[in-house]
C-alpha positions as CSV (number, residue, x, y, z in Angstrom):
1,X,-12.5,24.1,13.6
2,X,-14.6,26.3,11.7
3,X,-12.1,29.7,12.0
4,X,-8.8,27.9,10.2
5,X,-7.4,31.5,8.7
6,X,-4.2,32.7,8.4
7,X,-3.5,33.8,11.8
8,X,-4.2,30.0,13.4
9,X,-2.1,28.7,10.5
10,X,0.8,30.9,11.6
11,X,0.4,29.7,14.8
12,X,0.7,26.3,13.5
13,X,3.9,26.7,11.6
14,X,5.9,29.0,14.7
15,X,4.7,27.3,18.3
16,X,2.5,24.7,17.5
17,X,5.2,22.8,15.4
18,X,7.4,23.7,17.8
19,X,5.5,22.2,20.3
20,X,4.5,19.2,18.1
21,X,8.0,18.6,17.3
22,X,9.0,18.2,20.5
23,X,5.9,16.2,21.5
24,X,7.4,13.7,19.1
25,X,10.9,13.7,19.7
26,X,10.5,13.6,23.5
27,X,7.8,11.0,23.2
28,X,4.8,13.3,24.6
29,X,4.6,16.6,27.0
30,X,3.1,16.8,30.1
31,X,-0.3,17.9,30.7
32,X,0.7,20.3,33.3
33,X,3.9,21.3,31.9
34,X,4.3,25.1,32.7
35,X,4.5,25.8,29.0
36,X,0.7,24.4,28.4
37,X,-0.8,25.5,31.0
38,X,-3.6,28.4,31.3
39,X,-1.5,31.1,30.6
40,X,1.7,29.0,29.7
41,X,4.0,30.3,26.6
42,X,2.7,27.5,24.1
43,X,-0.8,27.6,25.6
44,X,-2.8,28.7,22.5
45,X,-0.3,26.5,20.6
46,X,-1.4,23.8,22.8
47,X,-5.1,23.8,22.5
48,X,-4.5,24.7,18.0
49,X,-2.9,21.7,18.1
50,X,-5.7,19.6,20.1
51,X,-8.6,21.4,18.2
52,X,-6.5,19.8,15.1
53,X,-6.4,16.7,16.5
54,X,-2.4,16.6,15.9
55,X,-2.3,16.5,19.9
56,X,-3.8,13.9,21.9
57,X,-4.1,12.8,25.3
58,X,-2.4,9.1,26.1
59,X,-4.5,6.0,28.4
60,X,-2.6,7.5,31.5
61,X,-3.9,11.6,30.8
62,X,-0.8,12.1,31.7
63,X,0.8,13.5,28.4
64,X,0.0,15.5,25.5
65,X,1.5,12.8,22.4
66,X,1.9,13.6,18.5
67,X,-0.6,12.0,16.3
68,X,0.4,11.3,12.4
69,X,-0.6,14.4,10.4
70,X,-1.4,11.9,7.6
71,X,-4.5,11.2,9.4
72,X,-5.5,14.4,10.5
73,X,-4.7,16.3,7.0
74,X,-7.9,15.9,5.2
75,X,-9.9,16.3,8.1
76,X,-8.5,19.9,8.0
77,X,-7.3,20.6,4.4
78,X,-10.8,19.7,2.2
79,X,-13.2,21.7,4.0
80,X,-10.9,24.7,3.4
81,X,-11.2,24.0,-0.4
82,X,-14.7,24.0,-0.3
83,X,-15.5,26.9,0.6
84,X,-14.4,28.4,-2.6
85,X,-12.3,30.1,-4.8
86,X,-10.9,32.8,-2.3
87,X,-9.9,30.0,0.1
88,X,-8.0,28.0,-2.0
89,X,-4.4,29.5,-1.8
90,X,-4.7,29.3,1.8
91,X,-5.6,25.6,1.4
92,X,-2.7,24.8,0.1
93,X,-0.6,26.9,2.4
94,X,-2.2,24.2,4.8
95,X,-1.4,21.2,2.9
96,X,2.2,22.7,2.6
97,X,2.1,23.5,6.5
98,X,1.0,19.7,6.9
99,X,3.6,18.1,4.7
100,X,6.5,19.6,6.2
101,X,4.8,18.0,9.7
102,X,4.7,14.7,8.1
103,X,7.8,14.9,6.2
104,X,9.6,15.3,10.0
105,X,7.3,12.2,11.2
106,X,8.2,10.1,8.5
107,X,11.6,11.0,9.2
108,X,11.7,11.0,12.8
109,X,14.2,8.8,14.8
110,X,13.2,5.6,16.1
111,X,11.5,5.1,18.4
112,X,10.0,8.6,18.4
113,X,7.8,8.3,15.6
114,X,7.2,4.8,16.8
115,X,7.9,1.8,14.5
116,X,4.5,1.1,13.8
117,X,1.7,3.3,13.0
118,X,-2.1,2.1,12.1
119,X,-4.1,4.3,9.4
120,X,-7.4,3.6,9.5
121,X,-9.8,4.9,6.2
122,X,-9.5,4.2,2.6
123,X,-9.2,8.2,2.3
124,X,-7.0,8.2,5.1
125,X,-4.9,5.3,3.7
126,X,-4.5,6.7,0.0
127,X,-3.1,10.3,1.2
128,X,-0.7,9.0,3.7
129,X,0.6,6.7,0.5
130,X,0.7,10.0,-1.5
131,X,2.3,11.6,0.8
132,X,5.3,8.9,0.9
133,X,5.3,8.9,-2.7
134,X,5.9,12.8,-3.3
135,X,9.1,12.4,-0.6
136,X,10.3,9.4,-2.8
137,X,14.1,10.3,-3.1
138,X,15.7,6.7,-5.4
139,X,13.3,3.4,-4.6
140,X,9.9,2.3,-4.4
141,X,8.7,-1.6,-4.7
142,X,5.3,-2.2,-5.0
143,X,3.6,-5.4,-4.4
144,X,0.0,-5.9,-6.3
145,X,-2.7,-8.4,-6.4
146,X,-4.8,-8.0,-9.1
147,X,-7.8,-8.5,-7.8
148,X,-9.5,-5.1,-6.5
149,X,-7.7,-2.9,-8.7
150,X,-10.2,-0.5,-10.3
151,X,-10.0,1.9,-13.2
152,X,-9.7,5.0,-11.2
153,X,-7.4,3.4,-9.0
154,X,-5.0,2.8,-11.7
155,X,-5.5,6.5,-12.9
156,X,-4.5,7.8,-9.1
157,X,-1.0,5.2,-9.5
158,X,-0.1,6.3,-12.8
159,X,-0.5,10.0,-12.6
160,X,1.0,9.6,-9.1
161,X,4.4,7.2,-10.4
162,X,4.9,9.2,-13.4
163,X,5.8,11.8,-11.4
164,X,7.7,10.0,-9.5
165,X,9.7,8.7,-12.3
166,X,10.4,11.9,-14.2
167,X,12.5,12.9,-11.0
168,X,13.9,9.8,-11.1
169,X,12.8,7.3,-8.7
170,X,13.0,3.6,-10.1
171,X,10.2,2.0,-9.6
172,X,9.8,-2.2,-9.7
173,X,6.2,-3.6,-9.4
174,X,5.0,-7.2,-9.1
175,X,1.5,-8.3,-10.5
176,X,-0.1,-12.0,-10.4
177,X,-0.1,-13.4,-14.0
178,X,-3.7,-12.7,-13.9
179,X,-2.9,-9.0,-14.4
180,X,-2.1,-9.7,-17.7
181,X,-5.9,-10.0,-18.5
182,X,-6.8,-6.6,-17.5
183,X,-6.9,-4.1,-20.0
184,X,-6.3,-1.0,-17.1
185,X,-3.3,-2.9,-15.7
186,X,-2.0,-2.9,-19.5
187,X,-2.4,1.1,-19.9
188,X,-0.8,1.9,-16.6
189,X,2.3,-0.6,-17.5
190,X,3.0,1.0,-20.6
191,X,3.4,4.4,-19.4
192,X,5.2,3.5,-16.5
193,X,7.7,1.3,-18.5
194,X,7.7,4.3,-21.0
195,X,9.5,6.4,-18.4
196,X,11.8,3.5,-17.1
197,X,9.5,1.7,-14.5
198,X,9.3,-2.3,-14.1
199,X,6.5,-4.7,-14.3
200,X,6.8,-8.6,-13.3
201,X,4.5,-11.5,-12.6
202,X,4.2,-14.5,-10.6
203,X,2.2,-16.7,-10.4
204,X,2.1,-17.4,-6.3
205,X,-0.1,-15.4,-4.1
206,X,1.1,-12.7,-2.1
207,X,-0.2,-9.4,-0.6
208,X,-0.1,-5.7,-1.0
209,X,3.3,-4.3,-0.1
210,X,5.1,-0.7,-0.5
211,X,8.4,-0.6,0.4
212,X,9.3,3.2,-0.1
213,X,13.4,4.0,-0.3
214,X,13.8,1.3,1.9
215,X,12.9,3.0,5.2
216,X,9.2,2.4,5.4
217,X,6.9,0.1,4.6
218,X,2.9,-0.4,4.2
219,X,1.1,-3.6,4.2
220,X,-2.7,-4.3,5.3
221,X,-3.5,-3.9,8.5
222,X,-5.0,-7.5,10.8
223,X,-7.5,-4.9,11.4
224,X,-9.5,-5.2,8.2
225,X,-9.4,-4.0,4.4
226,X,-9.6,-0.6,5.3
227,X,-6.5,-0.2,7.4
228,X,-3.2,-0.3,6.8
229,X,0.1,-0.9,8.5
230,X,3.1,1.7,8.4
231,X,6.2,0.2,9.1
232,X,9.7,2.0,10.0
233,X,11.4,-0.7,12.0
234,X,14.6,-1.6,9.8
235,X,15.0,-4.7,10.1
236,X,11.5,-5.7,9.4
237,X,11.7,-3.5,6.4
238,X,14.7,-5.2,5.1
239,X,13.0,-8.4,5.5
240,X,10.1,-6.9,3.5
241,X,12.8,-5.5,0.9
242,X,14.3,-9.2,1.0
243,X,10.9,-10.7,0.2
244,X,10.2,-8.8,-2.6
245,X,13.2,-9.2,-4.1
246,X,13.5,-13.2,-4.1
247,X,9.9,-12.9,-5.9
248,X,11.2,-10.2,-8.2
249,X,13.7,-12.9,-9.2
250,X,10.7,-14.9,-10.1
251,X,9.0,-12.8,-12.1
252,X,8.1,-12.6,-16.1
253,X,8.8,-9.4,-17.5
254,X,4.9,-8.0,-17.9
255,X,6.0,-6.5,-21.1
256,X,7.3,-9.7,-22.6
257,X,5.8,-11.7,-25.8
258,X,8.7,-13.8,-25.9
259,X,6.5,-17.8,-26.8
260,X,9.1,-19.5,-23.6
261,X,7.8,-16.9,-21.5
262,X,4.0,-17.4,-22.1
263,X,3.9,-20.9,-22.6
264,X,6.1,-20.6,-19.1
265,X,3.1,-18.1,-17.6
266,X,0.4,-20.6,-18.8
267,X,2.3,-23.7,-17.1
268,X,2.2,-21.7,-13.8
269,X,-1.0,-20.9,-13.8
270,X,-2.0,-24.5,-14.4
271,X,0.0,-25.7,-11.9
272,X,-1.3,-23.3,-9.1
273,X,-4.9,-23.9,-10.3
274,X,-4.0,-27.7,-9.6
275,X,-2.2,-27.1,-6.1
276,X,-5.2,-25.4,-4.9
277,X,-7.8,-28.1,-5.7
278,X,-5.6,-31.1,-4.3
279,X,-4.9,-28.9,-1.0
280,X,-9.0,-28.2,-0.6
281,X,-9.3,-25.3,-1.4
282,X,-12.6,-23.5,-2.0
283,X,-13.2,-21.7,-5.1
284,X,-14.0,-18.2,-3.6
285,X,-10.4,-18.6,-1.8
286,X,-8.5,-20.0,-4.8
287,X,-9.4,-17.7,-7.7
288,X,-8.3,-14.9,-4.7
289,X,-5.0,-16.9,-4.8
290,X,-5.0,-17.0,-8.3
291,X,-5.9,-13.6,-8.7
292,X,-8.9,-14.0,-10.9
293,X,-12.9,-14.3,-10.6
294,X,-14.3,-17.5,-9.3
295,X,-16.0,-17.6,-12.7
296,X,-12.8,-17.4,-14.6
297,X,-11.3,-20.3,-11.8
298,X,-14.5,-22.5,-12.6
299,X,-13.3,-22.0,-16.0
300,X,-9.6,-22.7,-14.9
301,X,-11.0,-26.0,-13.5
302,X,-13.4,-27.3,-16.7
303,X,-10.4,-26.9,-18.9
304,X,-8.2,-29.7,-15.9
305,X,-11.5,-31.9,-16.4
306,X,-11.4,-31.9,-19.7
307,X,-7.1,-32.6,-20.0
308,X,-8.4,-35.9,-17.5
309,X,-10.9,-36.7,-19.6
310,X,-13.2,-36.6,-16.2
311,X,-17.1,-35.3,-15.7
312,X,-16.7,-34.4,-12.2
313,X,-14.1,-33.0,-9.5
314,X,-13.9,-36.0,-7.7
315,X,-13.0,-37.9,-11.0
316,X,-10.4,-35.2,-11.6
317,X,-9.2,-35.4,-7.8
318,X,-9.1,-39.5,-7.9
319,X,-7.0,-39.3,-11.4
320,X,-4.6,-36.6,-9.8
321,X,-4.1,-38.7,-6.8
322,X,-3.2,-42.1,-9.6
323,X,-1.1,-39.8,-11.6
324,X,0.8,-38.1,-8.3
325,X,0.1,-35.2,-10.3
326,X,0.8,-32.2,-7.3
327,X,1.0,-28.9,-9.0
328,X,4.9,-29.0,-9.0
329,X,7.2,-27.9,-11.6
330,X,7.4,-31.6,-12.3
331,X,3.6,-32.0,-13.4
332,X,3.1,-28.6,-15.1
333,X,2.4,-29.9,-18.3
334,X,-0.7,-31.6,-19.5
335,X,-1.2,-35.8,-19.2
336,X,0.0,-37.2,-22.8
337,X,-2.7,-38.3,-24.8
């Protein structure tokens, strides 16, 4: 893909998104269609688009069928910038070529577009989401655990919602309480909630979710950490939307000081740190739960021994077990002296 100049973009735009489009709305072309074939009208369109990678050949080899541009895009677009200042308007004549292709995917009737799609790549994962964002037209819910949220992460989010924001978009966001710890997570709330976004927390565990205008979804792919899963069916989407919003319900304001509200916070945490020891929890797994190191959850659990008045776990376990203490709302204070 070394000559990507004007001439193969223009290509791109006229018959190759022609050809794309219809790839994708027909649910894939023939190989041997007169129009791809050696000396078929779309037959330079044809092999652009499988140089790209934006065409590929299904388990049958039967059909040419539309691939996401969201995972082709970088593959394409950043070698372009690199080779220097003269390149870089094209670049972004690229990029703009490419959005207008994803914006139709992301649009794209069901089931052409198919309702789930699989992006595979931390890279891969974080354009395709900023991508979704810069189409945001009213709504996007966010779901957040605090652990493995870095600095520059939170930089990307803010500069990225912000924008969002000032045309408009509302923007609701759920944290763990843990969140509350985190000095980064406290600069990127204030400037969101500056322009009109909104921060909760919960105590409970839950994973990441983006729900963007209610249409499409992404949550982590079975496949591992570095894939994700884009949903357009509806109805799972509005179960997604329906899950976030009984949680929502849940939630502490992240911006409240109100005494009720943190003593409320604390109670939670306590109580969760409790319901993970008496249901067996290892440590690794419940400061993941808890959304905090395992050192701050040793910590979590020193400060139950010492409310038992207890030198080991199995003291604190055996006294939990006399006291039916559970981790429910009913036992989320701590034992009366």
């Amino acid at each position: 893909m070394d000559d990507l100049g004007p001439d193969r973009r223009a290509l791109l735009e006229s018959a190759g998104a022609e050809l794309w489009e219809l790839a994708l709305a027909s649910g894939g072309i023939d190989v041997d269609d007169v129009r791809v074939v050696d000396d078929g009208s779309h037959a330079d369109a044809c092999r652009l688009l499988v140089d790209l990678g934006l065409f590929t050949v299904d388990a049958s080899g039967r059909q040419f069928v539309a691939v996401d541009p969201a995972s082709v895009q970088s593959r394409v677009v950043a070698p372009l910038g690199q080779r220097g200042a003269q390149l870089l308007t094209e670049s972004s004549q690229w990029a703009t070529t490419f959005a207008t292709l994803a914006q139709t995917w992301r649009r794209a009737p069901q089931p052409a577009a198919g309702p789930y799609t699989e992006v595979r790549g931390k890279a891969a994962i974080n354009a395709f989401i900023a991508s979704l964002v810069s189409d945001l037209e009213t709504e996007m819910l966010t779901a957040q655990p605090q652990t493995g949220r870095s600095a520059p992460s939170l930089e990307a989010a803010t500069e990225r919602d912000l924008a969002a924001l000032e045309r408009g978009v509302k923007i609701r966001t759920l944290y763990q309480h843990a969140a509350r710890r985190s000095t980064f997570t406290h600069a990127y709330v204030a400037a969101v909630t500056e322009r009109g976004g909104e921060i909760r927390t919960l105590d409970e565990f839950f994973n990441r979710l983006i729900v963007v205008d209610r249409r499409v979804a992404v949550i982590p792919s079975a496949a591992g950490t570095d894939a994700a899963l884009v949903i357009r069916e509806h109805s799972l989407v509005a179960y997604l939307v329906d899950v976030f919003e009984r949680h929502w319900e849940r939630g502490r304001p992240f911006t409240s000081k109100d005494k009720d509200v943190m003593k409320s916070i604390a109670a939670e945490q306590r109580a969760m740190t409790i319901r993970m020891l008496v249901e067996g929890h290892s440590d690794p797994v419940s400061a993941k739960r808890l959304g905090v190191s395992p050192r701050t959850y040793a910590g979590y659990i020193a400060d139950l021994k010492e409310e038992y008045q207890v030198q080991s776990r199995f003291q604190l376990g055996h006294e939990m077990g006399r006291l039916g203490v559970s981790g429910t709302d009913d036992d989320a204070d701590p034992p009366a002296d």
